[in-house]
N, C-alpha and C positions, 0 to 999 in steps of 0.2 A: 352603531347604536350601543349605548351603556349598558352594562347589566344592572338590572332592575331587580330591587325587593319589592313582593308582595304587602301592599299596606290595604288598609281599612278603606281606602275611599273607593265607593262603587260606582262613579260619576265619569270618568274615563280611564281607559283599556292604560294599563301600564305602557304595556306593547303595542304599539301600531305600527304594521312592518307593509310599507310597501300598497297599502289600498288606494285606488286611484282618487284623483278628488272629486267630490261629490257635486252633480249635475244639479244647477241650481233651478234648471225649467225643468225636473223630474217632478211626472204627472202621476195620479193616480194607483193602479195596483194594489189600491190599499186592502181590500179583500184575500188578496196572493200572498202578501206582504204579512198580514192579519193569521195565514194559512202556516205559512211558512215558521212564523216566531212560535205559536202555538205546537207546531210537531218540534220544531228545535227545542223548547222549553220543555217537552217530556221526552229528552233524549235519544229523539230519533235522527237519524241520518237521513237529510234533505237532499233532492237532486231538482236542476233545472235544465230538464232535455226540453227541446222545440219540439213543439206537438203535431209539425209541420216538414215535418221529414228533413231535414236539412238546412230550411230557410232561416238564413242568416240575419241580424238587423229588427228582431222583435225586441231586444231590450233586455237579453239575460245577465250579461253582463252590469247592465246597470242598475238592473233591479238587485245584483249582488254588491255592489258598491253602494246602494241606497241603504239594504237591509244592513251593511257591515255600518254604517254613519247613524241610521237610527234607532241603532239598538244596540252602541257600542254602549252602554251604561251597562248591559247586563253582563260583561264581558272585564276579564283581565288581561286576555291577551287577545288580538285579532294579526290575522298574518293572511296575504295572497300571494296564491303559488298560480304561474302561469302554467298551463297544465297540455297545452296545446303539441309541444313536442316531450312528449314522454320519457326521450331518451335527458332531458334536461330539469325533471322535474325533482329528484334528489338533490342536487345544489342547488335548488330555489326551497327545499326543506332544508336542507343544511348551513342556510344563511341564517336560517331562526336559532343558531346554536348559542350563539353570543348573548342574543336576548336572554335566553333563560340560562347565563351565567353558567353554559359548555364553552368548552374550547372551541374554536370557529373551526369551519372547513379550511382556511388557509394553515391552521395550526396541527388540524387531527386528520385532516384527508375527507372528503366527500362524502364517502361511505361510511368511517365512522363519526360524523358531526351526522348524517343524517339519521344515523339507529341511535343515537342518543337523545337526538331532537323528540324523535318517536315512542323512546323510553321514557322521558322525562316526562310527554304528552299522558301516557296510559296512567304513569303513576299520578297525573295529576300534580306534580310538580316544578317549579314553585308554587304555577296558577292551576287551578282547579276549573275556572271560566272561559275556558277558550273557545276559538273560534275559527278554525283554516278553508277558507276558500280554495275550491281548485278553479279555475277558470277555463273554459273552454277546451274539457275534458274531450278524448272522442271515445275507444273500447274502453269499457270495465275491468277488461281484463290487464289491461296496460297499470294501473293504478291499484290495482286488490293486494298489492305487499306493500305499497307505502301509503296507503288511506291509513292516520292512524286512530288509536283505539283509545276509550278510556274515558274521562268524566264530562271532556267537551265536547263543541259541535265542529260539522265535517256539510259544509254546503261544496257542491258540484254544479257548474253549471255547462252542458252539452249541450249540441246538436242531436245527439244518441239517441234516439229514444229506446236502447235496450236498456240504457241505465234503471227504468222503468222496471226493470225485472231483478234489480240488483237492490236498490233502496226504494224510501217511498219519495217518490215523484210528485214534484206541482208543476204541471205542464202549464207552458208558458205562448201564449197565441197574441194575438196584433192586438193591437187595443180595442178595446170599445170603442164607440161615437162618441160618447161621450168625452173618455179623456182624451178623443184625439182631439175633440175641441177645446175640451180645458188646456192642453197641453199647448196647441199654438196660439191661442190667449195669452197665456202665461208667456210663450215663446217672443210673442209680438205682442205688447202689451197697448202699444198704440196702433189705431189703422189697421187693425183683423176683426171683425165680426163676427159675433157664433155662426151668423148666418155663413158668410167665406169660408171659414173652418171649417165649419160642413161640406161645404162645396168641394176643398181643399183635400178632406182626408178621404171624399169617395174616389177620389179620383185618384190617389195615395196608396187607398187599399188599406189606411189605416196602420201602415207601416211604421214604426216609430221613427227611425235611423232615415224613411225618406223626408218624414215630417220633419225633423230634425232640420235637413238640409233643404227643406221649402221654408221653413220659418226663419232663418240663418240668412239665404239670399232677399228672402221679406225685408230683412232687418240693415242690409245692410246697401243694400237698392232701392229701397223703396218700391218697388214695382206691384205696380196693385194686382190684384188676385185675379181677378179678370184676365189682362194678357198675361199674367203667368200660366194659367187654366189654357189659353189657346195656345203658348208655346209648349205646353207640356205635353198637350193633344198632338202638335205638330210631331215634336220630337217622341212621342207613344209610337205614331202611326210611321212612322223612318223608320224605327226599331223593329217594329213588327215588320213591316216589307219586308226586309232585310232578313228576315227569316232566319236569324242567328240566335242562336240554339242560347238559354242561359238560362241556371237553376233561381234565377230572382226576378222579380214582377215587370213588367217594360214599363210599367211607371217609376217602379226604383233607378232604373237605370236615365230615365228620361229626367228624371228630380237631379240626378248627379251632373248631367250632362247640361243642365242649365247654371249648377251652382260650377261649374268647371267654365262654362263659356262668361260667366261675369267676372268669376275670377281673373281672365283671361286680360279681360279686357281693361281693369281695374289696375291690374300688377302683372303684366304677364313673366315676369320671375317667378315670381311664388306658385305658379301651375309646374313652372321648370324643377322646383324644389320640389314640389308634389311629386311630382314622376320619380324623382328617384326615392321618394319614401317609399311608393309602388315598390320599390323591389328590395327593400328590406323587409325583415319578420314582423309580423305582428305587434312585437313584443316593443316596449319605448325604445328609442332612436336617442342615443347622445348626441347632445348639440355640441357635443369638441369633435363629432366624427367630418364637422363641415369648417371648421377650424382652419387645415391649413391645404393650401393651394398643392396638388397631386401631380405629377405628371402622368398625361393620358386622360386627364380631365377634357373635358368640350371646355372650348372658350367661354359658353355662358353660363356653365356653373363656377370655372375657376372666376370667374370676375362678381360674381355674386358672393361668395366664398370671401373677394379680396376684399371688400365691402363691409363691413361687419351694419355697418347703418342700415344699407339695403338688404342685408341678411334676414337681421331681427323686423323688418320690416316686413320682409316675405314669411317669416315665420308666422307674425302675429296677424297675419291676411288668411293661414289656415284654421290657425284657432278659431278668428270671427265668421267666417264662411262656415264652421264646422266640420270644415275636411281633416281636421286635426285634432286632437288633446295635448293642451299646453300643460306638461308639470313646472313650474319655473323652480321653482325652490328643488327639484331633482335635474333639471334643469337638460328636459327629455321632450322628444316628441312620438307623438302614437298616432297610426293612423289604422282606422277598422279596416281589418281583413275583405269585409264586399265591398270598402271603398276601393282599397289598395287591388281589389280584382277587378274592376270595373276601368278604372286607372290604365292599366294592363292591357284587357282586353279592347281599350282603342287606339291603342299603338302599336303601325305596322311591325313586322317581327324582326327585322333590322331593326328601327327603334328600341326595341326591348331588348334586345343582347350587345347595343351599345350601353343604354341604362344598367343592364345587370352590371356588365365589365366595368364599368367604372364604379356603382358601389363596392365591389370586390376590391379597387383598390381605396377607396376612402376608409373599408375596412382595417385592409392593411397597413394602411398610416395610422390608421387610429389606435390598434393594439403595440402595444411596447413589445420590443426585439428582448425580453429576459422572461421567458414562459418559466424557469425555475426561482424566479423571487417572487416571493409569497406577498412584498408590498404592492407589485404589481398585478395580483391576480383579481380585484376585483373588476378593472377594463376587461381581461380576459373574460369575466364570466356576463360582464354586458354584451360582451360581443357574438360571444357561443351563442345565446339565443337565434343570434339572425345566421349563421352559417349555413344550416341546413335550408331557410328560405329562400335563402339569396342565391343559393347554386354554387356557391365558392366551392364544392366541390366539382362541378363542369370546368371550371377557369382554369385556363393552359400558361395564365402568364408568371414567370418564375418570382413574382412578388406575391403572390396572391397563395399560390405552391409554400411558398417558406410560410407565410401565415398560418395554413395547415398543418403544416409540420411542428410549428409552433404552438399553436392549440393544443395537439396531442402531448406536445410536452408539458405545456402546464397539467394537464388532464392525469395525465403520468407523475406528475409531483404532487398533485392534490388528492393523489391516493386515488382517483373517481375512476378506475378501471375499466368499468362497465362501460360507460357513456365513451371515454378514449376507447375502445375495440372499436364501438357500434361507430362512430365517425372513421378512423382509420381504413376499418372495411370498406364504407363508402368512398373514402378517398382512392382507397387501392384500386377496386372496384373504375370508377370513373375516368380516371386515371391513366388506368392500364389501356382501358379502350379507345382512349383520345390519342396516345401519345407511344402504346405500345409497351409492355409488362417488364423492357431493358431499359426505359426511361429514367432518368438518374431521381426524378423527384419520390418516383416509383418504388425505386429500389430504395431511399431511402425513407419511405414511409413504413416499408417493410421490416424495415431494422429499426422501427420503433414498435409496430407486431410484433417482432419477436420479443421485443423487453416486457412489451405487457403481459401475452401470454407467458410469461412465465412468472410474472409478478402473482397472475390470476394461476399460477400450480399446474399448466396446463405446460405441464414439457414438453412431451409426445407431438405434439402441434406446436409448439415454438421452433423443433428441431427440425421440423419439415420443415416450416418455413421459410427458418435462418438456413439451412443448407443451399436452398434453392437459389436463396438470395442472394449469399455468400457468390455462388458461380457463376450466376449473374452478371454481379458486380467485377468479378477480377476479369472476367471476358471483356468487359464493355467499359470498365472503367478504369481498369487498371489496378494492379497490387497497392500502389501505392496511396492511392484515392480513400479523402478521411471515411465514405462511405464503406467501401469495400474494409477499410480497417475495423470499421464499430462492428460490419457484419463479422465478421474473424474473431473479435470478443465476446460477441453473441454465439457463435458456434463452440468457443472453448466454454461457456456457460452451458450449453446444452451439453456437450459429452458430461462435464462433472454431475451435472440430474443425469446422467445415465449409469453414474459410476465409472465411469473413466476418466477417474484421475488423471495418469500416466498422458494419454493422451492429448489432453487439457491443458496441463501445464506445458507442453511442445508445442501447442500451436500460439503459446501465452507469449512463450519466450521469443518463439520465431518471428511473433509482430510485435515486440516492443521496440527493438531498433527503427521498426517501419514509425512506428505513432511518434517515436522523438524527433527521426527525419523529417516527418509530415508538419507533425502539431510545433515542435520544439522541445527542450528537456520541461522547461516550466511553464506546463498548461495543464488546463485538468484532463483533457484527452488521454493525454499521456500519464497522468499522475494515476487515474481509473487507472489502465493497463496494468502498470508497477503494481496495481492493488490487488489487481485479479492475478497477476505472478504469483505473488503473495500468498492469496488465499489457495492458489493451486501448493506452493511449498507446504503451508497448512494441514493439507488433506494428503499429502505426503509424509507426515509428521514429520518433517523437517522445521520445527517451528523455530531456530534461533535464524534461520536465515531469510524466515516469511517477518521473524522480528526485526529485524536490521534494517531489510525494503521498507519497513512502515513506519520504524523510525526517521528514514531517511526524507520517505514521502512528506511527514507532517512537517520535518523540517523546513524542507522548499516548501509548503505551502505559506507558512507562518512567516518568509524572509518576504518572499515575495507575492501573494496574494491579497488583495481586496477584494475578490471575487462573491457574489450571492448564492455560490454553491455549495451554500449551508447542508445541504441533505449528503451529497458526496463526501465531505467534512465529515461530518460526522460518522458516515459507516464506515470510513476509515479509522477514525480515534475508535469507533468500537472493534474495530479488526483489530486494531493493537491491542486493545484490553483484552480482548478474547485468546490473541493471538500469546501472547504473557502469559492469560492462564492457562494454557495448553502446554508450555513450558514448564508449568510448574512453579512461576513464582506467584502464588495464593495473594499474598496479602498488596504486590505490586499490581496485581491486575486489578483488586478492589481501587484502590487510589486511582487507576488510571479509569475502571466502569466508572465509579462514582463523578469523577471530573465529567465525563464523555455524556453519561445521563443526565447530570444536571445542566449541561449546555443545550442537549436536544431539548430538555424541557424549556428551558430559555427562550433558543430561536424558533424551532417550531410546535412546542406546549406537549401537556403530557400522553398524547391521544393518535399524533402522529404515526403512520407504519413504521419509521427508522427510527423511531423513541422507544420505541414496543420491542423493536428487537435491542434496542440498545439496553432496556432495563430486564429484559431477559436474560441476556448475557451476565448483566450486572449480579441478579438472583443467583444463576449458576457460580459465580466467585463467590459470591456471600457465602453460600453451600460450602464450596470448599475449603474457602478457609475458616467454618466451624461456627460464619454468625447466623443461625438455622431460623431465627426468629423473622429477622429481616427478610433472609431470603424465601419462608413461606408467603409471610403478607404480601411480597411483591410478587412469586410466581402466581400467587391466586389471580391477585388483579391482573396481572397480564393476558393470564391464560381465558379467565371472562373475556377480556375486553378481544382480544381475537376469536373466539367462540361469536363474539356477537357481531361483529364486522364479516369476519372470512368463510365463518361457519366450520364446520368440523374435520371435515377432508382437506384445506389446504396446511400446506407445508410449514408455513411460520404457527397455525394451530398445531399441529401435529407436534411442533419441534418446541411449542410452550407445555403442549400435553406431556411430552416426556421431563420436563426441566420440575413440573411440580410434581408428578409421581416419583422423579428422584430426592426432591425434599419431603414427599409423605413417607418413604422408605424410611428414610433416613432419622426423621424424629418417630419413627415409628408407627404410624395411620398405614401399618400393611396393608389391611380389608382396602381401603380407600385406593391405595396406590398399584395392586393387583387389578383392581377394578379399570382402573384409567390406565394401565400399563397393557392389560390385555386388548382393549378399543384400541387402542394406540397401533400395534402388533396388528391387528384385522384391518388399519385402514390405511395404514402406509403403503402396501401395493394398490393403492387405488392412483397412489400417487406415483411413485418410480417407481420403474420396471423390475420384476421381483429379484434380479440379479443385483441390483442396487445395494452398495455396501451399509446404506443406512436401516434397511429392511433388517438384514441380518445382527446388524448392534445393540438395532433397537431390541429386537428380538432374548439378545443378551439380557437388558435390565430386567423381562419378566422372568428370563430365569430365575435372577438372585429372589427375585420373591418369593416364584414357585418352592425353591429351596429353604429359605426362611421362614416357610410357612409349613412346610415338613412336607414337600414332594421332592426329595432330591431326583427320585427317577425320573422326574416330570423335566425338572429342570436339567439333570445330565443328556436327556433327547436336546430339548433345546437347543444348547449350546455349540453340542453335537455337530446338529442341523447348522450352526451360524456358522461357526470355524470353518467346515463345509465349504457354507457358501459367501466367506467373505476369503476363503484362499484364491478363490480365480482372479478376482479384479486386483486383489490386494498384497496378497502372498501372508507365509505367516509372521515376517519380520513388519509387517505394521502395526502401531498403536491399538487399532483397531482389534486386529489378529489378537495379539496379545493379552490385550483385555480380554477376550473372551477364553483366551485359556487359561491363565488365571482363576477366572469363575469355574470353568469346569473341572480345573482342581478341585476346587473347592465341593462341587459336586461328589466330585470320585471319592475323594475323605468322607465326605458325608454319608457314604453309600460303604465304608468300608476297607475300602478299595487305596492302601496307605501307600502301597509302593508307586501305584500307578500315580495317583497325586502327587510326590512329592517328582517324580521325573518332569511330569509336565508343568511343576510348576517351576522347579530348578531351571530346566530349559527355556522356559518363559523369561525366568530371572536372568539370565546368561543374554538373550538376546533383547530387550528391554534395558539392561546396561550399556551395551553397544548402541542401540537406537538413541537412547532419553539420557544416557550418565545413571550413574550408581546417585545421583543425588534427588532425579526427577519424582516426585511423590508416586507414581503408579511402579517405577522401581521398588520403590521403600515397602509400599505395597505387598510387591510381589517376595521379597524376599520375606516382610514380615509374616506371608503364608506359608514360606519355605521352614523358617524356624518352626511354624506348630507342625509342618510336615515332618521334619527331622523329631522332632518331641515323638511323634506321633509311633514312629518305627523306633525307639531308644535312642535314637544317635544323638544323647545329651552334648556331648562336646561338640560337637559340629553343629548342633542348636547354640548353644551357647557365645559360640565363636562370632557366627556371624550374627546373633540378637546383638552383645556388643558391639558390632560393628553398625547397624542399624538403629540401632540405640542414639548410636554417637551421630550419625545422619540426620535422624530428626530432630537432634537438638540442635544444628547448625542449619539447620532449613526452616521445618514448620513449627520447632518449637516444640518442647515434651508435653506442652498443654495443649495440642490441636488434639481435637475429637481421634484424627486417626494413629497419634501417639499414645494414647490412654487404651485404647482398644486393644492397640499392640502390646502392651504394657501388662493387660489384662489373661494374655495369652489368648485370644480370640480371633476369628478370620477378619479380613478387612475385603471387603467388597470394592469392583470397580465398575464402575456406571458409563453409559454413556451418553451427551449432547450431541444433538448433530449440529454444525455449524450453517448456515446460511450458505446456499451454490452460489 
């Protein structure tokens, strides 16, 4: 769908996303209808619970597609969200992104196309008239964070009747006598009498959905009312014997069970085609899912299938029967929930777990084998609806297995975190119990657990996991096994969230010869590994040798790659840029963020997880190398747009919260950056374990405030406390280390204390040359503290000596005009800050 400007005509909805089409024998209600536009109209929140506990087939649903078609003139935007699986109802919000001219869920991720969807609602822009259905809602509590807010309307229609106690309700019951005789009048326009109708709907019970399918076989049988009346008696009084227990009327079931048996007899394919809508969701049915011929199909759906004639023949025998809803122009089939149960429930139980097992595989032919290309992921998200109905997580067969695995992977690329766990668990879950918790599909459902929880900041439980999995896997699978390899990347990911670099990087290097023996040199398997090598030399400050691997890597991918693995692509051109600026060349890392940001924005727009941190990154170069304008307006936005996606405790929040309180320092917004630097500091251990060398750096940046804001004693503890606790993981020949003593130089001068500053900052300088080169900016840094130390005690000549010498450095690196040249120049401290990089 195009994005749409708001114009003057109030005649129809700009937007219309997805409303079924409107039932042309829809009878009566007009008082409900009457009810309902009047509380919408004074901006009340409408709900349509059954006033009948549970009973399905009154008409809620169509009285929601009638009210959305008769009163779309009051409306600029109308949208239906299937509402029935919970876990699925944020990507059927996040689909509305595009409409209102956001970036889509396949560009910005699930999660944040669906809080923008939500934003855009409250503020009432572009449109001001809206109008979101949820459709066959069940708890309140499932939907109370994405109902959203604001100038338009929010109809629900449930089973629930607790909804009752949450908004104002028009409870919705069987028809009247009346419209059930208007209704099959209209239904059979020749050959029904009021008087039949009558007869018709007592015996009905006034049901709509069974009138529906008595007026349907009327229509398409001819059979007069009379022996329909005795056959349905016949078939009432079977059902009843039979003493089988069912939440719907035995005349509903008795009305189905005659349009099933003409069916039958008319087309007996299109009953065959029935049974297996029976076991797909609720939700439309692509008609490419019956496209092409499966292996492990039954003979008479693969030849029905080969048929395309007799296909669309069977198709349009459920439409006219009414066992089905034809979209053609979406070019879908739907079939109601108490059909599709009823369906079900008269097929021996063999029957049914052949049925399920082979939609499970028309499933799997039907979604494309590249869950990470974004052009594929709209099959992906038709398909998600019917997983959890269909039981594809019971299915043991290793086609149906990789389908799942594959879901999560889109789900895991589409940023939609939430929804990927809650599937995953069930698959693991299911899984585990069919096939045994060392089962290879198992194990490697597990090692996509562990990528998400840690995407979702949730270490501590990624680390359990992945360990588990990990030994697992090298028992039962083998060292060599791609599974057991991804899980061994996942565990060097887990040590560095724990602070264990050293670690990390040994088990990095130890399985890279494993992934190029496995995968080959040039695959992305193996190109990932090289990356996380990389980012382990990185957090080592070894960064001209994590720059050479990623040189190397973009290389091979650019000689030899057409690959869709734009998202991987790209954290790696950001690891270069990052990885550059870490080295110290300021104005190459800009060139190389700015390339790297504007291609994420390109391929997958500006809203994306790995755009967010890519233009994060990009802010922090800006910063250093002194373009401070740019790089505020871009830490603000970034830092919002994760505040409202991730919320405030996870990691890439946290690690955009520290990137603009070091641009608020820095142009001087102390108050402001003290503010966000101290939250920062209080909620980093909620994330890594307090040993975590990020804890303690962080910790670093509120010192230089604390101190610049005239508490050096404040900020001399600080530091204190980080050097501390950043000597055990790290020792004090790290970047890390270093920076912070540095600062507490800085402290000690401030506090008086001249001798003791200038040793620890000499010393600093001394081992900071050996680590980064006498050329690296946080050298230049350090010694430029050293000179106002040497100033500080008279040792003018030995100031002097080496400011010339410093002197001559910044003009062959950052240039006499970088912000931290003038500073030096000015005889003033120079501060060192820190980023944390991405684990």
């Amino acid at each position: 769908m195009s994005h749409i400007q708001p114009n003057t005509s109030p005649k129809i909805p700009q937007v219309w996303g997805k409303i079924p089409p409107r039932n042309k024998n829809f009878t009566g209600r007009t008082d409900l209808l009457e009810r309902l536009h009047q509380g919408l109209g004074g901006r009340v929140t409408a709900v349509l619970p059954h006033a009948l506990h549970g009973l399905g087939g009154v008409g809620k649903t169509q009285m929601a597609v009638e009210y959305a078609h008769r009163y779309q003139s009051d409306y600029d935007l109308i949208w239906w969200i299937p509402a029935d699986q919970p876990v699925l109802v944020r990507s059927s919000l996040a689909s509305l992104a595009a409409p209102l001219g956001l970036p889509s869920a396949s560009v910005s991720g699930v999660e944040e196309a669906a809080n923008a969807v939500l934003e855009a609602l409250r503020r009432g822009e572009p449109f001001t008239n809206w109008l979101l259905i949820f459709d066959n809602a069940d708890e309140p509590e499932e939907l109370s964070d994405i109902l959203p807010q604001g100038p338009g309307h929010v109809l629900i229609t449930s089973r629930n009747h607790r909804w009752a106690g949450v908004v104002d309700a028009v409870p919705i019951d069987v028809f009247t006598r009346n419209e059930s005789v208007d209704f099959l009048t209209r239904r059979v326009p020749r050959g029904m009498t009021p008087e039949d109708a009558n007869r018709l709907a007592e015996e009905l019970g006034d049901l709509p959905l069974a009138l529906e399918q008595a007026g349907a076989l009327h229509t398409e049988t001819g059979i007069a009312v009379s022996e329909y009346l005795q056959l349905l008696a016949e078939r009432t009084s079977q059902l009843l014997s039979q003493g089988r227990p069912s939440e719907y009327p035995a005349s509903m079931t008795a009305a189905w069970a005659l349009s099933v048996a003409s069916l039958e007899e008319k087309l007996p394919e299109a009953l065959d085609l029935l049974r297996y809508c029976a076991f797909f969701g609720p939700e439309p049915i692509p008609r490419d899912v019956f496209i092409r011929v499966v292996p492990g199909l039954s003979p008479q759906i693969s030849e029905l299938i080969a048929d395309p004639i007799r296909l669309g023949r069977a198709i349009a025998e459920l439409g006219r029967f009414a066992l089905a809803r034809l979209d053609i122009p979406a070019r879908t089939i739907q079939v109601h929930r108490l059909i599709q149960a009823l369906v079900r429930e008269e097929l021996p139980v063999a029957e049914q777990e052949r049925l399920r097992h082979e939609v499970h595989l028309l499933l799997a032919n039907y979604v494309p084998s590249e869950p990470s290309n974004a052009q594929k992921w709209d099959d992906y998200l038709i398909a998600l609806g019917h997983l959890g109905p269909s039981g594809v997580a019971r299915c043991q067969a290793s086609v149906v297995r990789e389908l799942a695995l594959n879901m999560i992977i889109f789900l895991y690329a589409s940023a939609d975190y939430g929804s990927a766990r809650s599937f995953a668990q069930s698959f693991i879950r299911e899984w585990s119990s069919t096939s045994g918790t060392d089962d290879e599909s198992v194990l490697g459902m597990r090692v996509q657990m562990g990528n998400l929880l840690r995407e979702l900041g949730q270490y501590e439980e990624a680390a359990t996991n992945n360990l588990e999995t990990l030994q697992a896997a090298e028992k039962v699978l083998g060292p060599e096994h791609e599974t057991t390899l991804r899980a061994l990347r996942g565990r060097a990911a887990d040590l560095r969230a724990s602070g264990d670099f050293w670690q990390a990087h040994e088990i990095d290097e130890e399985a890279l010869p494993r992934f190029r023996s496995t995968f080959g040199e040039q695959e992305w398997n193996t190109w990932r590994a090289v990356n996380s090598v990389a980012l382990d030399h990185g957090l080592k400050s070894d960064y001209q040798r994590a720059r050479t691997l990623l040189e190397q890597v973009i290389r091979d991918i650019r000689s030899v790659s057409d690959s869709t693995e734009t998202s991987s692509y790209i954290n790696i051109l950001t690891g270069l840029a990052r990885t550059v600026r870490l080295g110290g060349d300021y104005s190459e890392a800009c060139d190389l963020g700015e390339d790297a940001y504007a291609y994420a924005i390109d391929q997958l727009g500006p809203e994306h997880a790995w755009t967010l941190r890519t233009g994060k990154d990009l802010s922090i170069a800006w910063r250093r190398a002194g373009d401070y304008d740019r790089a505020m307006e871009l830490a603000e936005e970034i830092h919002q747009r994760y505040v409202r996606t991730l919320g405030l405790d996870h990691p890439d929040t946290l690690a955009a919260a520290i990137c603009l309180s070091n641009i608020q320092r820095t142009v001087g917004l102390f108050q402001e950056a003290v503010v966000l630097a101290d939250d920062t500091v209080r909620r980093y251990p909620r994330v890594y374990i307090t040993e975590h060398p990020y804890n303690h750096a962080c910790a670093g940046n509120l010192a230089i405030l604390r101190r610049i804001t005239g508490a050096p004693e404040i900020a001399r503890k600080i530091n204190e406390d980080a050097l501390a606790g950043l000597e055990p993981k790290l020792g004090r020949d790290h970047h890390y280390s270093l920076t912070v003593a540095v600062n507490l130089s800085s402290d000690l001068a401030a506090l008086g204390e001249k001798e003791s500053a200038y040793r620890l900052c000499a010393g600093s300088l001394r081992r900071l040359t050996a680590l980064l080169g006498e050329d690296h900016p946080t050298t230049l840094l350090a010694a430029a503290n050293t000179v106002a130390n040497l100033r500080d005690l008279g040792r003018d000549d030995e100031a002097a000596e080496l400011s010339a010498a410093t002197e001559e450095r910044y003009r062959r690196t950052l240039t006499l005009d970088h912000p931290d040249a003038r500073v030096f120049f000015e005889g003033r401290r120079l501060d060192a800050d820190f980023d944390p990089p991405p684990i």
